[in-house]
C-alpha positions as CSV (number, residue, x, y, z in Angstrom):
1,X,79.5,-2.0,75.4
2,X,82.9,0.0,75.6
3,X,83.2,3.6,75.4
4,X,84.1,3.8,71.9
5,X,81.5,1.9,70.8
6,X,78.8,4.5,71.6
7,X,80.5,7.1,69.4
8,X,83.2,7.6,67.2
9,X,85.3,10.8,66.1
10,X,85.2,11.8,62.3
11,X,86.7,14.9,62.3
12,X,88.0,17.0,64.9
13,X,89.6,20.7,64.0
14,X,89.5,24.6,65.4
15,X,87.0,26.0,63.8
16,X,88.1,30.1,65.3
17,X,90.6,31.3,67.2
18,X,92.0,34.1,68.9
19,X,94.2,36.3,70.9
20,X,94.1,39.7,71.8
21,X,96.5,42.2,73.5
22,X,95.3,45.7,72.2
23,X,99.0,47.6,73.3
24,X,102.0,47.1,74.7
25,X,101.0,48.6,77.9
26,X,98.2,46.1,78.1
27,X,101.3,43.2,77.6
28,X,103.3,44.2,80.1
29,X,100.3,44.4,83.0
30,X,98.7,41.2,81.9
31,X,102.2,39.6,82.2
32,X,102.5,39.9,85.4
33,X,98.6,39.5,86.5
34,X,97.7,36.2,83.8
35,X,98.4,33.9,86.7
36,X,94.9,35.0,88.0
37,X,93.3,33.9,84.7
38,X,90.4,31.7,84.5
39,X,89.9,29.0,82.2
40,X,86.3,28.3,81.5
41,X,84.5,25.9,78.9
42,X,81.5,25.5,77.5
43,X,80.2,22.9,74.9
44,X,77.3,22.9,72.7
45,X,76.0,20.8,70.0
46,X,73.9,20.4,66.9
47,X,72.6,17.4,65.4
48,X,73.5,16.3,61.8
49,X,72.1,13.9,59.7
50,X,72.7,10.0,60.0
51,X,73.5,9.9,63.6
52,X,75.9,12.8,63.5
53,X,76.6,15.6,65.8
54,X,78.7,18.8,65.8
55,X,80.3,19.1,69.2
56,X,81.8,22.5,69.4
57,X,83.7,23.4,72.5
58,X,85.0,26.2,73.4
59,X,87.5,27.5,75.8
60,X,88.1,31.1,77.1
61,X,91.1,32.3,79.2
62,X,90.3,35.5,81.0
63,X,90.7,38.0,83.7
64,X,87.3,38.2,85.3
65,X,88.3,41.2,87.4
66,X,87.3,45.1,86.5
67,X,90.9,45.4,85.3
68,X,91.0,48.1,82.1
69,X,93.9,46.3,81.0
70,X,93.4,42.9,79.6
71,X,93.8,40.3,77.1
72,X,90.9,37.5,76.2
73,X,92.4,34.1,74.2
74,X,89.8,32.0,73.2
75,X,89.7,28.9,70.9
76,X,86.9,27.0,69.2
77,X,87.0,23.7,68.4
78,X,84.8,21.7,66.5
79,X,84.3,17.5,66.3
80,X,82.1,15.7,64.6
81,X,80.8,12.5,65.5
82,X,79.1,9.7,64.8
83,X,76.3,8.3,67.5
84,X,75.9,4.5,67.4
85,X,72.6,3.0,66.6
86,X,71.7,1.8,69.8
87,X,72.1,5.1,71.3
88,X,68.4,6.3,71.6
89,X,68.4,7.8,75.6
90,X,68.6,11.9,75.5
91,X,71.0,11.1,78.6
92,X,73.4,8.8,77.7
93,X,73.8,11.1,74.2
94,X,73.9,14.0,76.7
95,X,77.1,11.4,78.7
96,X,78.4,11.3,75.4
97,X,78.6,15.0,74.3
98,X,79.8,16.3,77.4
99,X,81.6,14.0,78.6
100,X,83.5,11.1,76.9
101,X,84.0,12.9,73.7
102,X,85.7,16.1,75.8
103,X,87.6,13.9,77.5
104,X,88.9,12.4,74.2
105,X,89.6,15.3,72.5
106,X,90.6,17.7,75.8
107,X,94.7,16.7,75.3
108,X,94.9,18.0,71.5
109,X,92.6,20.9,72.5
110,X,94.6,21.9,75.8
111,X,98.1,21.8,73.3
112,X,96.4,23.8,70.7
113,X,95.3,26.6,73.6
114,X,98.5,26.8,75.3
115,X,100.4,26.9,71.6
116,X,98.7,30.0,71.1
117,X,99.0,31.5,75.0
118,X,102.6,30.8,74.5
119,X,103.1,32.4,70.5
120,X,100.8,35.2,72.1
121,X,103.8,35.7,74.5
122,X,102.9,34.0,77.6
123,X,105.4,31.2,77.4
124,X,105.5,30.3,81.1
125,X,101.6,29.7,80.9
126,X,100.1,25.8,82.1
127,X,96.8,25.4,83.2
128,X,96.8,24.6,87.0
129,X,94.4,21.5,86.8
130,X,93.0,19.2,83.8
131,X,89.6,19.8,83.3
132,X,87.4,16.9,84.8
133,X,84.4,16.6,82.2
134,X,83.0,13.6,84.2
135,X,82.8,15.8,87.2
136,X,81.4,19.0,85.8
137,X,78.7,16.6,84.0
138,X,77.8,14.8,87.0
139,X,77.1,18.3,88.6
140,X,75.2,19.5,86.4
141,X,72.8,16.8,86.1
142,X,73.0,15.7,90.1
């Protein structure tokens, strides 16, 4: 059974987000410190009916430091999708969730997030590394 047999997309969309620089003051220093910005994730889920599932992940670029002077982005995004039949293990729907369906959707939600880093004025901005769902999954469970 391939991968996109166990699940397919419906509908994928950002469901919130946001930027926010509260002065100019605040710009200027968190131009100069965003380099030392973390990018974290974290996914959740709720069932729907037929086989469904809201996958919402969410991804937060911030200064983790006791800085005053900072700026948060964060952006929401929300997929549905459909679980096939045969699916009935809690841990390969868990596989599914956190894994294969981030993967898929990771490229479209990485250009959305940098889109707005970049209209927030932070044009230079990539993320260092691509965020390894299989990894971070296998973690967490091993």
């Amino acid at each position: 059974m391939t991968m996109t047999e166990n699940y397919k997309i419906l509908l994928k969309f950002i469901k919130d987000i946001s930027s926010e620089t509260p002065d100019i003051e605040t710009y200027l220093h968190v131009k100069d410190k965003i380099t030392k910005y973390k990018l974290k994730v974290d996914i959740n889920s709720k069932p729907l009916k037929n086989k469904m599932v809201e996958v919402n992940t969410c991804l937060k670029f911030e200064d983790n430091s006791d800085d005053k002077k900072k700026s948060y982005f964060e952006i929401l995004y929300s997929s549905v999708i459909k679980i096939n039949e045969n699916i009935q293990d809690k841990k390969e729907l868990e596989k599914i969730i956190l894994c294969d369906v981030q993967t898929e959707i990771y490229p479209d939600l990485e250009k959305s997030f940098l889109n707005l880093l970049h209209n927030s004025g932070y044009p230079g901005i990539k993320f260092e590394k691509k965020i390894d769902f299989e990894s971070l999954y296998n973690q967490r469970f091993n």
